[in-house]
C-alpha positions in Angstrom: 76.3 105.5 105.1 76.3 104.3 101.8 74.2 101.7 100.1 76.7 98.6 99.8 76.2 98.0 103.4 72.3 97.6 103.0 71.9 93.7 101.4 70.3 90.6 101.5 71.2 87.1 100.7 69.7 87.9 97.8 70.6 90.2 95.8 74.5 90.1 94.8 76.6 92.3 96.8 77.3 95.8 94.2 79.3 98.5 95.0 80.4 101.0 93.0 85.0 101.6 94.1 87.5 103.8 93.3 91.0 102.7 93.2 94.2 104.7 94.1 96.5 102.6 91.9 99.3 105.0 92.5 99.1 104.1 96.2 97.9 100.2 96.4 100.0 97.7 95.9 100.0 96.0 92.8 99.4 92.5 95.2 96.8 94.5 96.4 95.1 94.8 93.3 95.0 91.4 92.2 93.3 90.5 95.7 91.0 93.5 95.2 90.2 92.1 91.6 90.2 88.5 92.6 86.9 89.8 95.0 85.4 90.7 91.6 85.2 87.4 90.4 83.4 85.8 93.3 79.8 84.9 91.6 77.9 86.8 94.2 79.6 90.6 94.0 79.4 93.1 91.6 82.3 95.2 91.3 82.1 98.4 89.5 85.5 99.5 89.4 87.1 102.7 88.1 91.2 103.6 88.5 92.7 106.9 88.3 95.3 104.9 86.6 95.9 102.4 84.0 96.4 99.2 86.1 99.1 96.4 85.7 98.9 93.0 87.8 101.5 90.7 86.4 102.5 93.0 83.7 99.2 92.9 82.4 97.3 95.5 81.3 93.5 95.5 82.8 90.3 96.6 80.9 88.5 98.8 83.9 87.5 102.0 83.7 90.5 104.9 84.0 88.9 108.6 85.1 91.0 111.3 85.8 90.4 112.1 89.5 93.4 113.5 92.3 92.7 111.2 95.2 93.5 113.1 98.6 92.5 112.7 102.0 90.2 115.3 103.2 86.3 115.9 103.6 85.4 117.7 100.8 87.2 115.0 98.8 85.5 112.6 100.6 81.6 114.6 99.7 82.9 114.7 96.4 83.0 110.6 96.5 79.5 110.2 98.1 77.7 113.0 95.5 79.9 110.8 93.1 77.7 107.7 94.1 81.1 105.7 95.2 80.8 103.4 98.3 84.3 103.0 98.4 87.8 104.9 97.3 90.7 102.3 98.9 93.7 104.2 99.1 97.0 103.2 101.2 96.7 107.2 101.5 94.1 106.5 104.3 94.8 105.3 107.5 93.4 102.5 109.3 89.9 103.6 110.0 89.6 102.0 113.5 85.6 101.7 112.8 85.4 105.8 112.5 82.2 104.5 109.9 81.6 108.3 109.6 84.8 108.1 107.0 83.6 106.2 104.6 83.9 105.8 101.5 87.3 106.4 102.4 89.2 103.6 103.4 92.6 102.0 103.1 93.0 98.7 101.7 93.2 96.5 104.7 89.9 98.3 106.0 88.1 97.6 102.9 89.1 94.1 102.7 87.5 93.7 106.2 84.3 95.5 105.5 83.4 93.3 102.5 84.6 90.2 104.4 81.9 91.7 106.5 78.5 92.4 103.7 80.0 88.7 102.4 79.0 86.7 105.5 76.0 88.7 106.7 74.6 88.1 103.2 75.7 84.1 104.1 78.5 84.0 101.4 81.3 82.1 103.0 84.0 82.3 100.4 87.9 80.9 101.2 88.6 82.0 98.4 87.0 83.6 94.7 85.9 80.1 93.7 85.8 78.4 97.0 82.2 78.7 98.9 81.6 76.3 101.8 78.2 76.5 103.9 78.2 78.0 107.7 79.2 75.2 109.4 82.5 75.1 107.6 83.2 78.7 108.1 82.4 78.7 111.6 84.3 75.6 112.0 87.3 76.7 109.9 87.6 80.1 111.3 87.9 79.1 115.5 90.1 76.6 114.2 92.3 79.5 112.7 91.5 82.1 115.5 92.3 79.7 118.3 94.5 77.0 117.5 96.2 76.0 120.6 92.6 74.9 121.7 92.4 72.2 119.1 95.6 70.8 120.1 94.2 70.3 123.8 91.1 69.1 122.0 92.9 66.7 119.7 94.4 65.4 123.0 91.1 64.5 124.8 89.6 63.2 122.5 92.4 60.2 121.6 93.6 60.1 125.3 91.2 61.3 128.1 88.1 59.4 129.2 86.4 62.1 131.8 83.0 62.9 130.6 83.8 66.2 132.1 86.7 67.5 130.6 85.4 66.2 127.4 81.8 68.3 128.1 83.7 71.6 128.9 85.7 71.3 126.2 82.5 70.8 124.0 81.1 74.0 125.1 83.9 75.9 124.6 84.2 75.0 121.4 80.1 75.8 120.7 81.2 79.0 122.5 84.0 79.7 120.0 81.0 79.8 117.1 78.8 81.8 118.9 81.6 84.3 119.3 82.2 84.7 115.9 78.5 84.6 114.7 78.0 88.0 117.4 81.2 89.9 116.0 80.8 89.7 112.7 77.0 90.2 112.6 77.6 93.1 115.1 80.5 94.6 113.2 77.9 94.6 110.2 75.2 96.4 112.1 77.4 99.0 113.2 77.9 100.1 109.3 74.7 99.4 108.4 72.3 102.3 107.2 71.7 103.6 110.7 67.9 103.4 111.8 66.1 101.8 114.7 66.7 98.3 113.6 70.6 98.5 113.0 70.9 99.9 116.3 69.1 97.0 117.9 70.5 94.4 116.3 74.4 96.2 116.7 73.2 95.7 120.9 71.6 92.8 120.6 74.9 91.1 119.2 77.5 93.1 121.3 75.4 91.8 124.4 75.5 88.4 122.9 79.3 88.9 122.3 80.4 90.5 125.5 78.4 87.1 127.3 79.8 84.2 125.0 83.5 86.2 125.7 82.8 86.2 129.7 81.9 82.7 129.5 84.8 80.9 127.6 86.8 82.2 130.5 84.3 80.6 132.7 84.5 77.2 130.4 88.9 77.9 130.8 88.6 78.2 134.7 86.7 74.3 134.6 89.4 73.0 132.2 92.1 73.9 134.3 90.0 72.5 136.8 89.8 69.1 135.3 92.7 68.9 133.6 95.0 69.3 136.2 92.6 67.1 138.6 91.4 69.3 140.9 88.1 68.9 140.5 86.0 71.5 142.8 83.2 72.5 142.3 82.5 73.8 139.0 81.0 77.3 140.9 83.1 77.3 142.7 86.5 78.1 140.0 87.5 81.4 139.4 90.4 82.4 137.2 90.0 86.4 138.7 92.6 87.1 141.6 90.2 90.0 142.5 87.7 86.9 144.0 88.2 84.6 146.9 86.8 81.4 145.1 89.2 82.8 142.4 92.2 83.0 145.3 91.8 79.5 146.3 91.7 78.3 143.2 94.5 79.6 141.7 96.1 78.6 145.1 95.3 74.7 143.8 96.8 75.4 140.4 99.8 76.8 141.9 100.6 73.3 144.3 100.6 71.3 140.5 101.5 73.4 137.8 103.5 76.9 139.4 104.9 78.5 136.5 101.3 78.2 135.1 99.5 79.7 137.7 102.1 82.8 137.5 100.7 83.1 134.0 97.4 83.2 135.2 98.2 85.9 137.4 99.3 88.1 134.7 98.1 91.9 136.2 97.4 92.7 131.8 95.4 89.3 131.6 93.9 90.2 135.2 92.8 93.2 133.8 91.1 91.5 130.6 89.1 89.3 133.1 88.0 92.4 135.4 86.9 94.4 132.6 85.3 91.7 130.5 83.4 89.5 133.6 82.7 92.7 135.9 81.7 95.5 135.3 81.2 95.1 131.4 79.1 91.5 131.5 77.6 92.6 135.0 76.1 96.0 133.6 74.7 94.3 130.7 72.9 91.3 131.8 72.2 92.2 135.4 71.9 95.8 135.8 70.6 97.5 132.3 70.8 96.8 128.9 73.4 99.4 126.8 71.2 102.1 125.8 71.8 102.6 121.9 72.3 106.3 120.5 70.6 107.2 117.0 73.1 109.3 114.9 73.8 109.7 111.0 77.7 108.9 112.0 77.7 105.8 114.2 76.0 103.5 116.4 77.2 104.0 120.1 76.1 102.8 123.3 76.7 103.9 126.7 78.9 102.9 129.3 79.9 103.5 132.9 82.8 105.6 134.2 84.1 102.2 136.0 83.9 100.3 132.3 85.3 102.6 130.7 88.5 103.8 133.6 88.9 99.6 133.2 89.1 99.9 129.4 91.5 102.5 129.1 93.9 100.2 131.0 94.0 97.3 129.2 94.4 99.5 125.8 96.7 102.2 127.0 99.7 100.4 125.7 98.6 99.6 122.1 97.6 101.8 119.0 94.3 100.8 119.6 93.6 103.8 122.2 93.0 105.6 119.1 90.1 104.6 118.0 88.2 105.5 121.0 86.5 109.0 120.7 84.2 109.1 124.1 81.7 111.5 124.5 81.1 112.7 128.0 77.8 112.9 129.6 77.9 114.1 133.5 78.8 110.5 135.0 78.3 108.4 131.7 80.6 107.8 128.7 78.9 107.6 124.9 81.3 105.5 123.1 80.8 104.0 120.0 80.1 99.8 119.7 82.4 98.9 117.2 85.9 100.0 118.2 85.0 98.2 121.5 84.1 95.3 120.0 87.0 95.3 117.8 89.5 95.8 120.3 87.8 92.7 122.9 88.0 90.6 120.3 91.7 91.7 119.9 92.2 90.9 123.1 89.7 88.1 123.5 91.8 86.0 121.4 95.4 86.7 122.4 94.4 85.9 126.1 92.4 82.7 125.5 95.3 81.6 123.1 97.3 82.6 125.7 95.6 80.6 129.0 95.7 77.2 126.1 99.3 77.9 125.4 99.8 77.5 129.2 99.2 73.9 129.6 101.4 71.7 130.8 100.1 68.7 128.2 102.5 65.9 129.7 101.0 66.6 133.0 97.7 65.0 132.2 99.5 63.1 129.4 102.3 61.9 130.6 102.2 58.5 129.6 102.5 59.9 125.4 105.4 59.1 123.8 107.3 62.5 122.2 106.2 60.3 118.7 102.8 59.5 119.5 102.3 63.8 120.5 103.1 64.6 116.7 100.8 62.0 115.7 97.8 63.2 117.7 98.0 66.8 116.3 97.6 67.4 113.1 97.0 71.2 112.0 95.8 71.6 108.5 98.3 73.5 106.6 97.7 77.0 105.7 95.4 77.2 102.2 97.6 80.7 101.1 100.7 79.2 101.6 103.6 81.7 103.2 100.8 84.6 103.9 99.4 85.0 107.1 95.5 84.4 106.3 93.0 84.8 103.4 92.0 88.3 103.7 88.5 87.5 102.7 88.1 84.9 105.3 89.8 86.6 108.4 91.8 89.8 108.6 94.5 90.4 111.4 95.8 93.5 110.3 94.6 95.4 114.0 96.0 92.7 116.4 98.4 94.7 118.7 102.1 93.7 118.4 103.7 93.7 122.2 105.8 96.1 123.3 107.2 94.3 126.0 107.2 90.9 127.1 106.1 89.7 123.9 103.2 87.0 123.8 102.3 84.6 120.9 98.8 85.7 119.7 
């Protein structure tokens, strides 16, 4: 791995990058350059072309070098002391970290999003740096927006202590989330040793269980919304479960065409993988056992886990970034396209259970008027594009094939 992914809060983030002009965009550029100007990196760019952004002409280095995708190129870069060539000539990497410095431009943009907030620089943008708090807040507002709108309701409307508690904690749950994926993500490129593959575990564990949980946290919500109010052990969103049968029975008698949602066999799936076997192996049977390697930091999981994760991915581009290794009866897989592709799928199906709500069957008393009024979403900071590249990246969701469902 190369040096860029070894920091501290420190030390500015340096890394020495080759740029394909001939095959970025020159949109792409100006965000690549715009990175540069953030107070905390240092850039030390060098094209293979004479750049224009705006039909100006840029002072940065020009060399003479043929960029091509291949892996003596790609020794050539590393004996060159580059830790990154970003080239639309690359595919996406799909967290194959043994490609690097290779990367296409979406990839990169990622990966220093990544170095930026494990070295606690939350930038929205090259001259906008908010603390923690902010990001964490701003970015489960941006992953999971339909949840604030049920929020925004509860909070102006509802009076039961319990809805309001459960939707507290899903919301605390949200942050958690995103504290274990991106400092996991991190670890996985980090300069393998003993402690990069420890932390990589210790934050996937953490991940896999704050994941599990929000669906736990959705299961009581339903349960209060809709006034059902069992037993908080005893709701289940899993068909798979009898707690899980009756409940969804209950759902069914007020809200059907909900329920029939909840019954989805792809959102099913998600739930079987992600609460049993996956959460189940890790916190009650053993711990994923991490593999050393000078290419990646992989973990092991069981021929059930992995039959289950095959399933839920089988329809998306996703299934290829998984590269198993088999091992008699165990599968050597490595962390980060996992975590990648739950997080994929994390958020889709927890946008997906909030978009299922029926609102005006716990609010029915709310004028159409007084519903605008509740919920306001701030407006997008970039305008028409989709997200700050820097602050997010959704390049890798999956688009759906069939029965298409808003992520």
């Amino acid at each position: 791995m190369n040096k860029v992914f070894y920091q501290n809060n420190v030390h500015s983030v340096s890394a020495k990058i080759l740029l394909d002009v001939n095959n970025l965009t020159e949109t792409q550029l100006a965000n690549i350059l715009e990175i540069s100007h953030i107070k905390s990196v240092c850039l030390d760019l060098v094209a293979n072309a004479p750049i224009k952004v705006n039909d100006n002409q840029l002072n940065i280095k020009v060399g003479t070098i043929s960029v091509n995708v291949s892996e003596s190129f790609r020794h050539t870069l590393i004996r060159s002391n580059f830790d990154f060539c970003i080239s639309n000539l690359v595919p996406n990497n799909a967290g194959r970290t043994y490609f690097l410095p290779l990367v296409n431009y979406n990839d990169f943009m990622e990966l220093i999003r990544l170095i930026l907030i494990h070295n606690k620089q939350y930038y929205l943008h090259s001259n906008f740096k908010v603390d923690d708090f902010l990001y964490l807040h701003d970015r489960s507002n941006y992953l999971f927006p339909t949840f604030q709108k049920v929020w925004s309701f509860a909070v102006s409307y509802d009076t039961s202590r319990l809805y309001f508690n459960v939707l507290d904690s899903i919301a605390n749950r949200f942050k958690q989330l995103i504290i274990a994926f991106d400092e996991c993500s991190f670890y996985c490129f980090e300069n393998r040793g003993n402690n990069s593959i420890s932390y990589a575990i210790y934050y996937f564990d953490s991940f896999v269980s704050q994941l599990a949980s929000i669906f736990g946290n959705l299961a009581n919500t339903i349960n209060y919304f809709y006034n059902i109010n069992d037993d908080s052990r005893k709701v289940d969103l899993r068909v798979s479960t009898n707690k899980g049968k009756k409940f969804l029975k209950k759902v069914g008698e007020k809200d059907p065409l909900f329920c029939q949602k909840l019954e989805n066999a792809d959102f099913q799936n998600f739930l079987n993988l992600v609460i049993k076997p996956l959460r189940n192996d890790i916190e009650h049977n053993n711990i994923p056992q991490g593999v050393n390697s000078k290419t990646m930091v992989n973990m092991i999981l069981s021929e059930n886990t992995w039959n289950l994760l095959q399933s839920i991915i089988h329809k998306y581009p996703q299934e290829c970034f998984f590269d198993p290794n088999h091992f008699t009866n165990e599968i050597y897989l490595s962390i980060y396209p996992v975590l990648k592709s739950l997080m994929i799928f994390g958020r889709k199906y927890i946008n997906y259970v909030m978009q299922g709500f029926d609102l005006h069957w716990k609010f029915q008393d709310i004028s159409k008027a007084e519903e605008e009024n509740t919920f306001h979403p701030e407006p997008n900071s970039v305008g028409k594009e989709c997200e700050n590249s820097l602050y997010f990246t959704t390049y890798w969701l999956p688009i759906e094939r069939q029965n298409k469902m808003v992520i």
